[in-house]
C-alpha positions as CSV (number, residue, x, y, z in Angstrom):
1,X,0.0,0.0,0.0
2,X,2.8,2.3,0.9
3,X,4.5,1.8,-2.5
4,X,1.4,2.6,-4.1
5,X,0.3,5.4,-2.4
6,X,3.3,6.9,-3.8
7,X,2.4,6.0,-7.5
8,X,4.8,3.2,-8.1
9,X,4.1,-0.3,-9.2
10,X,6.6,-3.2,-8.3
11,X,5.0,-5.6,-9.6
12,X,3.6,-7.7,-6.2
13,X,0.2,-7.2,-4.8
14,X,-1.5,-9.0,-1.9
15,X,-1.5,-9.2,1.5
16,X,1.7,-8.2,3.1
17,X,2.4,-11.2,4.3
18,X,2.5,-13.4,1.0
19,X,4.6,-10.3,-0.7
20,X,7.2,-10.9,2.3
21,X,6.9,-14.6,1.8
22,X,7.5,-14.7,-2.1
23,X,10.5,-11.5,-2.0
24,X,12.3,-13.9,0.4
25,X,11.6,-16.9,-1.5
26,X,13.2,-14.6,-4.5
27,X,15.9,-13.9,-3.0
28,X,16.6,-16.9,-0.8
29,X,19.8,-17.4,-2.9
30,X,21.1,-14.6,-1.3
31,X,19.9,-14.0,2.1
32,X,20.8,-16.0,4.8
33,X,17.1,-15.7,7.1
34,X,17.3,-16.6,10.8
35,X,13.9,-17.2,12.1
36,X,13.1,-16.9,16.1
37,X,9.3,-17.1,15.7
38,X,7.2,-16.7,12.6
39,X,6.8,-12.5,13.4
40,X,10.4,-12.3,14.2
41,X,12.8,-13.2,11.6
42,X,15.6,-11.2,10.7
43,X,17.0,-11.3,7.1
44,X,21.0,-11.0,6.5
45,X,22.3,-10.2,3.5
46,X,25.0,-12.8,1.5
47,X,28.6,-11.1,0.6
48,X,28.8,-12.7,-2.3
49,X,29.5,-11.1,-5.6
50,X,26.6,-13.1,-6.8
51,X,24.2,-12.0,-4.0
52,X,25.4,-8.7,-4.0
53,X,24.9,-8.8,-7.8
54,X,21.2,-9.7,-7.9
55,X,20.4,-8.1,-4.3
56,X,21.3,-5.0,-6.5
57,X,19.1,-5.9,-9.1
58,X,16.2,-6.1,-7.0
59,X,17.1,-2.9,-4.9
60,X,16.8,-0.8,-8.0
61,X,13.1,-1.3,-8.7
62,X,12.4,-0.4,-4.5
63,X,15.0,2.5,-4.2
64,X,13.1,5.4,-6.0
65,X,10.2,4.6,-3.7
66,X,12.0,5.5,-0.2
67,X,15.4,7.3,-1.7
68,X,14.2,10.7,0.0
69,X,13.6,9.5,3.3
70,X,16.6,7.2,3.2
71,X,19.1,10.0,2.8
72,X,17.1,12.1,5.2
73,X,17.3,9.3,7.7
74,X,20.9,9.0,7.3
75,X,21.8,12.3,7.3
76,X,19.6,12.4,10.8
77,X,21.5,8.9,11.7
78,X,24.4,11.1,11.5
79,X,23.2,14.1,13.5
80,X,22.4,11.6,16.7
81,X,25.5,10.0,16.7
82,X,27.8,13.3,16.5
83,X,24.8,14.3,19.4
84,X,25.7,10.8,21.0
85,X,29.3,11.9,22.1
86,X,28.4,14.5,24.4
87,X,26.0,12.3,26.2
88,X,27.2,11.1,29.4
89,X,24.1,9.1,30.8
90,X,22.6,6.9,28.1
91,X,20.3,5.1,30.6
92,X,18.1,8.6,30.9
93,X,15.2,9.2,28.3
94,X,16.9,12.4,27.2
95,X,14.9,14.7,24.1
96,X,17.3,15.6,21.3
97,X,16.9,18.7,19.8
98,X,17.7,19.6,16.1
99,X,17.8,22.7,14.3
100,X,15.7,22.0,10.9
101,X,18.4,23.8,9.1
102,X,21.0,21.9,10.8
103,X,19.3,18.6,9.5
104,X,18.9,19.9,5.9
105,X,22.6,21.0,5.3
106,X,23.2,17.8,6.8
107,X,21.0,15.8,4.0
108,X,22.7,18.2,1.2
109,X,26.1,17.2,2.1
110,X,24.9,13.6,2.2
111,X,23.0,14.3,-1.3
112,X,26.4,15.4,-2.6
113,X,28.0,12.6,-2.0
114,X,25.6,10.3,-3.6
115,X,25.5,9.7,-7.4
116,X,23.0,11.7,-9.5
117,X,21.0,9.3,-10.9
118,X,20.5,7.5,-7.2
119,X,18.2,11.1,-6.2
120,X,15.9,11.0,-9.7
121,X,15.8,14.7,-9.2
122,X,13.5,16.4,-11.6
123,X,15.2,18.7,-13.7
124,X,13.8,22.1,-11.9
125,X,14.5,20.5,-8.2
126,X,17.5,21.4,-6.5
127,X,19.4,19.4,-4.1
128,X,18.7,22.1,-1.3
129,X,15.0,21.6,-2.5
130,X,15.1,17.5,-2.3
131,X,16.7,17.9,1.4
132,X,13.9,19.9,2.4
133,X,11.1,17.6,1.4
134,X,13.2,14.8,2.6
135,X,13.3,16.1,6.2
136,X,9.0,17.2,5.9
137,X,9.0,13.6,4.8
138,X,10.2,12.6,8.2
139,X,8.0,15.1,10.0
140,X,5.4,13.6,8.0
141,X,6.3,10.2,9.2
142,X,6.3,10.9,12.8
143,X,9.9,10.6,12.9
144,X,10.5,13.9,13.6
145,X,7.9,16.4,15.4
146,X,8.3,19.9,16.1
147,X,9.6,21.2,19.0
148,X,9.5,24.5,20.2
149,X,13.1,25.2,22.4
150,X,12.8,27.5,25.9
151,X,14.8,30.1,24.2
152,X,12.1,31.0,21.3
153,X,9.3,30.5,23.6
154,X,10.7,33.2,25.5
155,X,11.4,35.6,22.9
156,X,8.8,36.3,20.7
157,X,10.2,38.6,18.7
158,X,13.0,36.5,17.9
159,X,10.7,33.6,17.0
160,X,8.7,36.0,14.3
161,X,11.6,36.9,12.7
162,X,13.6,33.9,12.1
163,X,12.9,30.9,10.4
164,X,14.9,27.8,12.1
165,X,12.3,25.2,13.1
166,X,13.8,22.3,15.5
167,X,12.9,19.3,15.6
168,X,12.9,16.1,18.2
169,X,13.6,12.9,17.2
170,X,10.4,10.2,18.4
């Protein structure tokens, strides 16, 4: 449903259960799967160059579908871990807080990195652009939600006039 909802056609239909069943059976050349109940089963990818081959083949038809939110994941991935350092007490429930633009230079400098042809940009769409909806895709998700910091709730003024948007990670 997901993939359709976003105007793409794989080719499988069904419940969501047979689709997992036959894209395993596919691919059970090159995925090892270790089953510890039959909702739990976790599915590791072979090293081979002929797995790695045809895993590829397979990815290409799936990646255009969740590219955007990919990058904006890892680029967010990223953020947490650099964020990660300075905590001291992992045990507590702690909020992070992160700057929208922060995230979206973030997802640029991941974009650049990346080959054109993996984003599909439209001709028009800048990378900037792509970021952008990449992170809304996230809010969007209920990844991210939008926080409001002490500091702009207590100053208005400085809220009204600028722009930056954080953002905590759920």
């Amino acid at each position: 449903n997901e993939v359709l909802a976003r105007h793409f056609d794989v080719g499988f239909a069904g419940k969501l259960q047979d689709i997992v069943l036959r894209a395993l059976f596919l691919l059970r050349d090159s995925v090892q799967i270790k089953s510890f109940s039959q909702s739990n089963v976790i599915v590791i990818p072979k090293t081979t160059s002929k797995a790695v081959e045809e895993l590829s083949l397979y990815s290409n038809t799936i990646l255009p579908v969740f590219v955007c939110e990919a990058v904006a994941a890892s680029a967010l991935n990223s953020l947490l871990k650099e964020a990660a350092k300075y905590i001291t007490d992992l045990d507590s429930n702690l909020e992070v807080i992160i700057s929208q633009e922060e995230l979206i230079c973030k997802t640029v400098q991941l974009c650049h990195l990346l080959p054109s042809e993996v984003l599909l940009l439209p001709p028009c769409q800048t990378v900037y652009q792509f970021s952008q909806e990449a992170v809304d895709k996230l809010t969007y998700c209920e990844i991210l939600e939008e926080s409001e910091s002490a500091e702009q709730a207590c100053d208005v003024w400085q809220r009204w006039f600028t722009k930056e948007l954080t953002w905590k990670v759920t």
